[in-house]
ZANUVEX-685071 format. One line per 3 residues: number of its first residue (from 1); for each residue x, y, z of N, C-alpha, C, O, CB. Coordinates in pm, whole numbers, plus 32768, in hexadecimal, padded with zeros to 4 digits. Glycine has a CB too. Example, Ala and Ser with C-alpha at 12.3 -4.5 7.8 and 13.67 -1.06 7.14 Angstrom:
<recs>
1) 8527:7DC7:830C:84CE:7E3E:830C:8528:7EB6:830C:8590:7EB4:834E:846B:7E41:8389  8505:7F1F:82C4:8557:7F96:82CA:850A:8003:8313:853D:8072:8324:8580:7FC4:823C
</recs>
This chain:
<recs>
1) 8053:7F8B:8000:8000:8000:8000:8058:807B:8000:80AF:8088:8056:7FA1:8000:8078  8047:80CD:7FAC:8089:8143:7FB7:8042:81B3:7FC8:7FF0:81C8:7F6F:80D0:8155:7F56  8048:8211:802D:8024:8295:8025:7FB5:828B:8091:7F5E:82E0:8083:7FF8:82C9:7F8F
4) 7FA9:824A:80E1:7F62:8229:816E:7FC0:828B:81D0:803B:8290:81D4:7F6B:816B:819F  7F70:82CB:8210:7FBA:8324:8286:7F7F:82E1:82F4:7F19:829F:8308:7F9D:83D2:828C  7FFE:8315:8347:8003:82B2:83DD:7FBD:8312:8432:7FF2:836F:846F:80B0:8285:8429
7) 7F11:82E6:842E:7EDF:8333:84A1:7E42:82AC:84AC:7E2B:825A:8453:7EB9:840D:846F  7DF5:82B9:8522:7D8A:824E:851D:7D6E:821A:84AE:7D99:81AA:8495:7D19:8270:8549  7D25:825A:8459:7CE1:8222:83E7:7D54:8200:8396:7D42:8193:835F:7C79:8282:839F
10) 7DBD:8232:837C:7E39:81F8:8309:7E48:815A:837C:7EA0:8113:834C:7F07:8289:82F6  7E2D:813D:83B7:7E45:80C6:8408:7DE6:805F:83ED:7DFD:7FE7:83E3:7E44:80E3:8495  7D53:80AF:83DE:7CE1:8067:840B:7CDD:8025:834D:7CBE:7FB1:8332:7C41:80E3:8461
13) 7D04:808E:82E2:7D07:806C:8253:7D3B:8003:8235:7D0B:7FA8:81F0:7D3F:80BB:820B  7DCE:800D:827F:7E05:7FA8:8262:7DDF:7F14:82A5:7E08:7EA8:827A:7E7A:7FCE:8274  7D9D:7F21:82FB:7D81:7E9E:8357:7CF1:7E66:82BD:7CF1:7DFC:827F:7D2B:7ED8:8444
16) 7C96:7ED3:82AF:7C35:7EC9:823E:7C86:7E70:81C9:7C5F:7DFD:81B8:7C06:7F6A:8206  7CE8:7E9C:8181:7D1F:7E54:8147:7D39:7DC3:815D:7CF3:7D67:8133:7D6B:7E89:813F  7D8F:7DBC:8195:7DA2:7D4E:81E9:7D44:7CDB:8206:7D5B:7C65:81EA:7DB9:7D80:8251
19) 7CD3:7D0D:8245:7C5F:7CB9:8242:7C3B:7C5E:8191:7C2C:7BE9:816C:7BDC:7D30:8274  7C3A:7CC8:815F:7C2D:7CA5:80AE:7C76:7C2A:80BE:7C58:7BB4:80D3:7C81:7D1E:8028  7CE9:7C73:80AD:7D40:7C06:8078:7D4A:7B85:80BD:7D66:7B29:8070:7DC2:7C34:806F
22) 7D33:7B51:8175:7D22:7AF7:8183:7C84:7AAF:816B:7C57:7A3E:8180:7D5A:7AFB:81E4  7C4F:7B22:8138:7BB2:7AB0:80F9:7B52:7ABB:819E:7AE8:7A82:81BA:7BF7:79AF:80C6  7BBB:7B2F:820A:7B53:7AFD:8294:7ADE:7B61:8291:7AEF:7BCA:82CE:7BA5:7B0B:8342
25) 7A91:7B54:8267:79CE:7B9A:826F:79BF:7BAD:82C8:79AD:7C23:82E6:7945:7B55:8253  79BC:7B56:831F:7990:7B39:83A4:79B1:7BA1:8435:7977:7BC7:849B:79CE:7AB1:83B6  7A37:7BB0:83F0:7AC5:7BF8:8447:7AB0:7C96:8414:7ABE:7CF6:8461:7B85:7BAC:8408
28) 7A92:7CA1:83A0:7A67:7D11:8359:7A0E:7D62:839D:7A37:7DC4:83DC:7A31:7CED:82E6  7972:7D3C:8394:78F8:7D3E:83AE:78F4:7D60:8453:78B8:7DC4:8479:78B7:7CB7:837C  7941:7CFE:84BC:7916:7CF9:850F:797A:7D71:8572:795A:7DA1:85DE:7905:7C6B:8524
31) 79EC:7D89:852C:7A4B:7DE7:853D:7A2B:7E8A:851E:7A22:7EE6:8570:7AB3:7DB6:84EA  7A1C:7E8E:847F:7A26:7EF9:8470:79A2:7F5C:8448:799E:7FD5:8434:7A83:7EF2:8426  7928:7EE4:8445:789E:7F43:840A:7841:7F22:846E:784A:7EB1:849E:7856:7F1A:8364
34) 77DB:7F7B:84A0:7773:7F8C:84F1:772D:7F16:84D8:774B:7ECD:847A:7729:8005:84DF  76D4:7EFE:8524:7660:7E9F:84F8:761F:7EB8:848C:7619:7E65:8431:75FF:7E95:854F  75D5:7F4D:8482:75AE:7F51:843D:75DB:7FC4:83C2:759F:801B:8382:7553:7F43:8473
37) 762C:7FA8:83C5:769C:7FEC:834D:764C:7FF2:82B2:7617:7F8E:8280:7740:7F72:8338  764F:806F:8277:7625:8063:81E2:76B0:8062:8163:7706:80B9:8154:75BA:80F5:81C9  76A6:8018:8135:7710:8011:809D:76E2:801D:8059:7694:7FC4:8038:7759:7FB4:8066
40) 76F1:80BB:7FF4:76CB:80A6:7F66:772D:80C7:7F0E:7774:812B:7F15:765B:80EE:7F41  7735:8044:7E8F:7777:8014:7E57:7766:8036:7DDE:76EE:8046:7DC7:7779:7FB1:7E71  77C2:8050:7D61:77BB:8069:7CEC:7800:7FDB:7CB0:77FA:7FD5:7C35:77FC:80F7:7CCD
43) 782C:7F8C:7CDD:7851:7F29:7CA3:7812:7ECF:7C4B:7844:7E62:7C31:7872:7EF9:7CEA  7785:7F05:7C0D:7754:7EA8:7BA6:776C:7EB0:7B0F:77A4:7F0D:7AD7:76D6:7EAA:7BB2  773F:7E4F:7ADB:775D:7E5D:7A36:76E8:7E9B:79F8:76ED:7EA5:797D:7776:7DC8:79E6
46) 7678:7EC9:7A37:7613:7F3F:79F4:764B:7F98:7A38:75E0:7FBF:7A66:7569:7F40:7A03  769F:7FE5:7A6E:76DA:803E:7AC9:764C:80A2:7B11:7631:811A:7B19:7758:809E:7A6A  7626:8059:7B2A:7586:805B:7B85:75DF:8083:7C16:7658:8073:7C22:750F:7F8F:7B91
49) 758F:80B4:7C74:75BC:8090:7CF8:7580:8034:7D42:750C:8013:7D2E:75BE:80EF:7D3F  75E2:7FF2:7DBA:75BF:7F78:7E1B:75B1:7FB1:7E71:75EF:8019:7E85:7610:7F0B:7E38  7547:7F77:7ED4:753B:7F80:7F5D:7565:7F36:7FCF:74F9:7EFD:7FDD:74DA:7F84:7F6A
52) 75A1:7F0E:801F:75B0:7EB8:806F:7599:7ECE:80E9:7603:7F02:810C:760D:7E90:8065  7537:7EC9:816D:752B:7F16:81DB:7520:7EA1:824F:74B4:7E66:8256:74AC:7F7F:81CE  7570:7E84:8294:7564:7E52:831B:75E7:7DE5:82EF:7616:7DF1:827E:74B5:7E0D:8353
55) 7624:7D6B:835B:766F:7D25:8343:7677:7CA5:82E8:76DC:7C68:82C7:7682:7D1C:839C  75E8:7C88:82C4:75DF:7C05:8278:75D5:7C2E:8201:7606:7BDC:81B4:7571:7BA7:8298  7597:7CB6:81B5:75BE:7CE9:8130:762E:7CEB:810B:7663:7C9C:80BD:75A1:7D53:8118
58) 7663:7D52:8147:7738:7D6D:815B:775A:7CF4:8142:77C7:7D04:810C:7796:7D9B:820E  7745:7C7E:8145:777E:7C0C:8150:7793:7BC4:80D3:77EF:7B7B:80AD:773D:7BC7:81A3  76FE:7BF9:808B:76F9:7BD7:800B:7744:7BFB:7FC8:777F:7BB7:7F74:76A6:7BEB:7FD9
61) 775D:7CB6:7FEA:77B4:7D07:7F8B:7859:7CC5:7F9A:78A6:7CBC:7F39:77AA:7DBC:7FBD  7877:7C9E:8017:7916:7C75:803C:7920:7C0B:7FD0:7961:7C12:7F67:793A:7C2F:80EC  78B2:7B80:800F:78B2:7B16:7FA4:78D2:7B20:7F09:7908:7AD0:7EBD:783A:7AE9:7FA7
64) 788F:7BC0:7EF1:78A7:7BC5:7E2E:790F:7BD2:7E14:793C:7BAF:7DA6:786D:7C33:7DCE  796C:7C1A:7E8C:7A31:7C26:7E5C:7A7D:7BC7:7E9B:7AF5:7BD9:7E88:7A8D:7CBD:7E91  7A66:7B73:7ED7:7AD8:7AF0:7F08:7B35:7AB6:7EA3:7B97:7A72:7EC4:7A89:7A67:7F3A
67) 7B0D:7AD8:7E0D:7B7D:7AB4:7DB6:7BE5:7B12:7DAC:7C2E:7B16:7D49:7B52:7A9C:7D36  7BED:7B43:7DEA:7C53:7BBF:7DF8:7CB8:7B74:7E1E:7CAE:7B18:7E70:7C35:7C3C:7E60  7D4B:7BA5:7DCD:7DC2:7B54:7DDE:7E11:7BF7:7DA6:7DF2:7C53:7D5A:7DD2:7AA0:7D70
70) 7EAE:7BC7:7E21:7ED7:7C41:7E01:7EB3:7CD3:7E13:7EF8:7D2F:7DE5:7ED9:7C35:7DA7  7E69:7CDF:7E41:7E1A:7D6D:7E45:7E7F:7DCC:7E4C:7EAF:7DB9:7EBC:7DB3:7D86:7EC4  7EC4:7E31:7E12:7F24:7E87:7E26:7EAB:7F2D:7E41:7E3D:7F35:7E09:7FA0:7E7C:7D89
73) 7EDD:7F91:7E97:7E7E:8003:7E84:7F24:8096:7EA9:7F83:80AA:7EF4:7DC4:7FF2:7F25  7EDD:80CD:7E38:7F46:8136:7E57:7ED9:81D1:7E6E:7E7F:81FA:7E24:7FCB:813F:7DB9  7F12:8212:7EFF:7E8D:8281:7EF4:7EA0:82D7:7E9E:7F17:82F7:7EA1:7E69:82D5:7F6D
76) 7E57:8321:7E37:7E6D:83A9:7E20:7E1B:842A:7E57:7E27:849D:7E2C:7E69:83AC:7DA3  7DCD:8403:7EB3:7D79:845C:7F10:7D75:846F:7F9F:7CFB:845F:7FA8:7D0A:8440:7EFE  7D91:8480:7FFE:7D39:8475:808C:7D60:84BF:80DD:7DCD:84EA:8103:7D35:83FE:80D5
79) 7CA5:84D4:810A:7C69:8528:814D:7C3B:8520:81B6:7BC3:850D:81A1:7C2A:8549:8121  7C58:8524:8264:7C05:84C8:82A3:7BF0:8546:833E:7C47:8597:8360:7C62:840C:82BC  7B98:853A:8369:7B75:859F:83D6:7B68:8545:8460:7B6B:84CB:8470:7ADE:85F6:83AF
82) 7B5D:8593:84A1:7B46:8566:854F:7AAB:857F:85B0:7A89:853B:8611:7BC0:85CF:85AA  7A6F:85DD:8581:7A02:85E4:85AF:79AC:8612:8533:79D7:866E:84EE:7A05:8636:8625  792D:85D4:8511:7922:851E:8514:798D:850E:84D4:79BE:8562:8489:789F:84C2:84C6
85) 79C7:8482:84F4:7A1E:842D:84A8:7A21:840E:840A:79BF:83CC:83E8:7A0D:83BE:84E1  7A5C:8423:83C3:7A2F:840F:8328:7A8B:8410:82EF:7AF0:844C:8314:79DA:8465:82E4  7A7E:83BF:826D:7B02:83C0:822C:7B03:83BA:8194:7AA7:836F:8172:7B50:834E:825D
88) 7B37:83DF:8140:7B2E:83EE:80CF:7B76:83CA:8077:7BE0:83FB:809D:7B20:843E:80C2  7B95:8380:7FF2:7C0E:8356:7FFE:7BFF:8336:7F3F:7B8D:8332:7F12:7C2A:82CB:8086  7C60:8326:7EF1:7C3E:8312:7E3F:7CCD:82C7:7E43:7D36:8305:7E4D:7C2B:83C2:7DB9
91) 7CC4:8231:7E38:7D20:81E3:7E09:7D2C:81CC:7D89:7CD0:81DD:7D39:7D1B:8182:7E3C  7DB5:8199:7D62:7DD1:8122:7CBB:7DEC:80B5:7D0C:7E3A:80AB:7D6A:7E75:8141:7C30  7D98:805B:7CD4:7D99:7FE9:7CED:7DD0:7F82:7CB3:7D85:7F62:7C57:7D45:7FD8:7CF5
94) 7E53:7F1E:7CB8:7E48:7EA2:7C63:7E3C:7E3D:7CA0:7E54:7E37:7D18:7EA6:7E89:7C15  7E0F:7DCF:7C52:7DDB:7D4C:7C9E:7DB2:7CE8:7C38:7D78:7D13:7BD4:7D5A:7D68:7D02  7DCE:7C46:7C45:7DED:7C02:7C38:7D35:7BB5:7C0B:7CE3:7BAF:7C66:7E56:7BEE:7CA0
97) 7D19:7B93:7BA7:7CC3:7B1C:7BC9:7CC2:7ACF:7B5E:7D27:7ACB:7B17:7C3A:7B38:7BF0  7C4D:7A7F:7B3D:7C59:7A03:7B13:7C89:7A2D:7A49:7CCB:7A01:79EA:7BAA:79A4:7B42  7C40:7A87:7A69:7C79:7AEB:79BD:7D08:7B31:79AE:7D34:7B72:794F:7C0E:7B88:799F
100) 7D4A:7B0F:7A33:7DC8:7B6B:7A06:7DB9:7BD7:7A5B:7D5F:7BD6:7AAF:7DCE:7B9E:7967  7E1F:7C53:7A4C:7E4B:7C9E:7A91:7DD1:7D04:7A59:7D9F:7D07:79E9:7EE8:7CB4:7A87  7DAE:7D63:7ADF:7D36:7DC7:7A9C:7D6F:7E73:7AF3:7DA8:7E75:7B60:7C5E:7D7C:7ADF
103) 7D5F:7EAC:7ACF:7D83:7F34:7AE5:7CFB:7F64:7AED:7CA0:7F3B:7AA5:7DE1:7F7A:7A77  7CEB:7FD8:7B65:7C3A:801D:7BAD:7C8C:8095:7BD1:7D05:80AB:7BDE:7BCD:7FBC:7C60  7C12:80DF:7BDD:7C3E:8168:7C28:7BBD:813C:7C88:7B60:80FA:7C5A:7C3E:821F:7BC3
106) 7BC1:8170:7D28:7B3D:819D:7D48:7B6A:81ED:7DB2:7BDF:8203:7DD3:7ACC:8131:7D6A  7ADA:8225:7DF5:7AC3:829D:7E2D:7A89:8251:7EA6:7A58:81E4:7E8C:7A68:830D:7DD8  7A87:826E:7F00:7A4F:8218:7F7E:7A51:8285:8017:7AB5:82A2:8057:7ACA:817A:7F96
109) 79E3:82A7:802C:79CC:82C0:80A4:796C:8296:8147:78FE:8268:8165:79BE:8311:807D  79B8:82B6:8173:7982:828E:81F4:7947:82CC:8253:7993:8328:8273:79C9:8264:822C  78F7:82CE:828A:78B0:832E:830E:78A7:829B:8388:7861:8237:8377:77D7:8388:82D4
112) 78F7:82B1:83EE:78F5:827D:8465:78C2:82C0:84DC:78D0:8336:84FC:7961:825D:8479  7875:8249:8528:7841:825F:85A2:787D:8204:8616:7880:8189:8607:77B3:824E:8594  78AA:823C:8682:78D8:81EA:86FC:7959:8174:8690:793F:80FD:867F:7825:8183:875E
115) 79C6:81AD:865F:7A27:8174:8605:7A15:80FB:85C8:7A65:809D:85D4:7A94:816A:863E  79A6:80F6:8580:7964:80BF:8512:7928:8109:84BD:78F6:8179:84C7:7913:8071:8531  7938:8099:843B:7902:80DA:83B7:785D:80DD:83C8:7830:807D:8406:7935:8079:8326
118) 7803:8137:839B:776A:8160:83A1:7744:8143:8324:76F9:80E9:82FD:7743:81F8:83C5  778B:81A8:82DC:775C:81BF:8249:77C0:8184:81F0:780F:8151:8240:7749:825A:8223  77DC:8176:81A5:7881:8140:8156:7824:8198:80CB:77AC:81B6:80CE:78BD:8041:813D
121) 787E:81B0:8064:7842:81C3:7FCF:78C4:819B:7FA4:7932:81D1:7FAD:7803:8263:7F92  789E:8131:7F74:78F8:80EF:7F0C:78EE:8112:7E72:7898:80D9:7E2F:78E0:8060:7F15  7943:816E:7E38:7939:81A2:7DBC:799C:816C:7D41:7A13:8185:7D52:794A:822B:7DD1
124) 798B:814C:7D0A:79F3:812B:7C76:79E8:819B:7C30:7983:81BC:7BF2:79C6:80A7:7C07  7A39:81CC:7C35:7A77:8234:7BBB:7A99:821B:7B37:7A6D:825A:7AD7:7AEB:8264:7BDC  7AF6:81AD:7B30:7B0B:8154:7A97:7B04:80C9:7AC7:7B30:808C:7B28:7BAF:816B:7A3A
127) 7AA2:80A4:7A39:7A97:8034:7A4C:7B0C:7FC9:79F6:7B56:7FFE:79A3:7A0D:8026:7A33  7B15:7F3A:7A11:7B7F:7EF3:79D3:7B9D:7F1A:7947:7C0E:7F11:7915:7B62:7E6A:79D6  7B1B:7F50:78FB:7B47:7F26:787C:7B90:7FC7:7845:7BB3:7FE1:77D3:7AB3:7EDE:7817
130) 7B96:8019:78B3:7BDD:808C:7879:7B61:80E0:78A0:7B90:8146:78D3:7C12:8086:77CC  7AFE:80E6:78A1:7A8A:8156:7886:7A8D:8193:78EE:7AC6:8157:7949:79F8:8130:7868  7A62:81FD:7907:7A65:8269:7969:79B4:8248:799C:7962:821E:7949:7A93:831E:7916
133) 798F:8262:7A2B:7904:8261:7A2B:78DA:82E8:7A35:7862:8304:7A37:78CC:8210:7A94
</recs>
């Protein structure tokens, strides 16, 4: 990971990562997002938006990236405050799956309550095949 600053949340990102990459949901979920935490996701192929709200949705959404291999993230953004907690952040992404190596940009923010994630917005900026959203 490059470009993570050493303060809570550059800690808490990287632990986020981390989780990915060992595939732990569980460790994820029960660590870093509220009960009833909302994720909305741009990650579809109608580039529609997703909803995911409480812990057994989220679960679904984790489940759709477990093929994640390699995950490399380099920041080129972040923004993060102390009262409320929030964080803001526009990675390049590369990563590994069953197609080969794929290159992402996304945008991802966070609003935390009691040092958990509430809200997450998971944004793609570019998608694999080059396109901008």
């Amino acid at each position: 990971m490059k470009g993570v600053p050493d303060t809570a949340l550059g800690k808490m990102y990287e632990e986020h990562i981390q989780y990915l990459l060992d595939k732990d949901i569980d460790g994820i979920l029960k660590n870093q997002y509220t009960e009833d935490a909302l994720l909305i996701s741009s990650f579809s192929d109608d580039r529609k938006p997703l909803y995911y709200k409480g812990h057994e949705q989220l679960r679904e959404h984790f489940n759709g990236i477990l093929a994640i291999e390699g995950l490399e993230t380099e920041i080129a953004f972040w923004g993060e405050t102390d009262d409320p907690q929030t964080l803001m952040i526009v990675e390049a992404i590369t990563m590994q799956t069953a197609e080969g190596e794929s290159k992402m940009r996304f945008a991802d923010s966070w609003v935390l309550r009691d040092g958990k994630i509430a809200i997450h917005f998971a944004g793609m900026t570019q998608y694999p095949d080059g396109s901008v959203a």
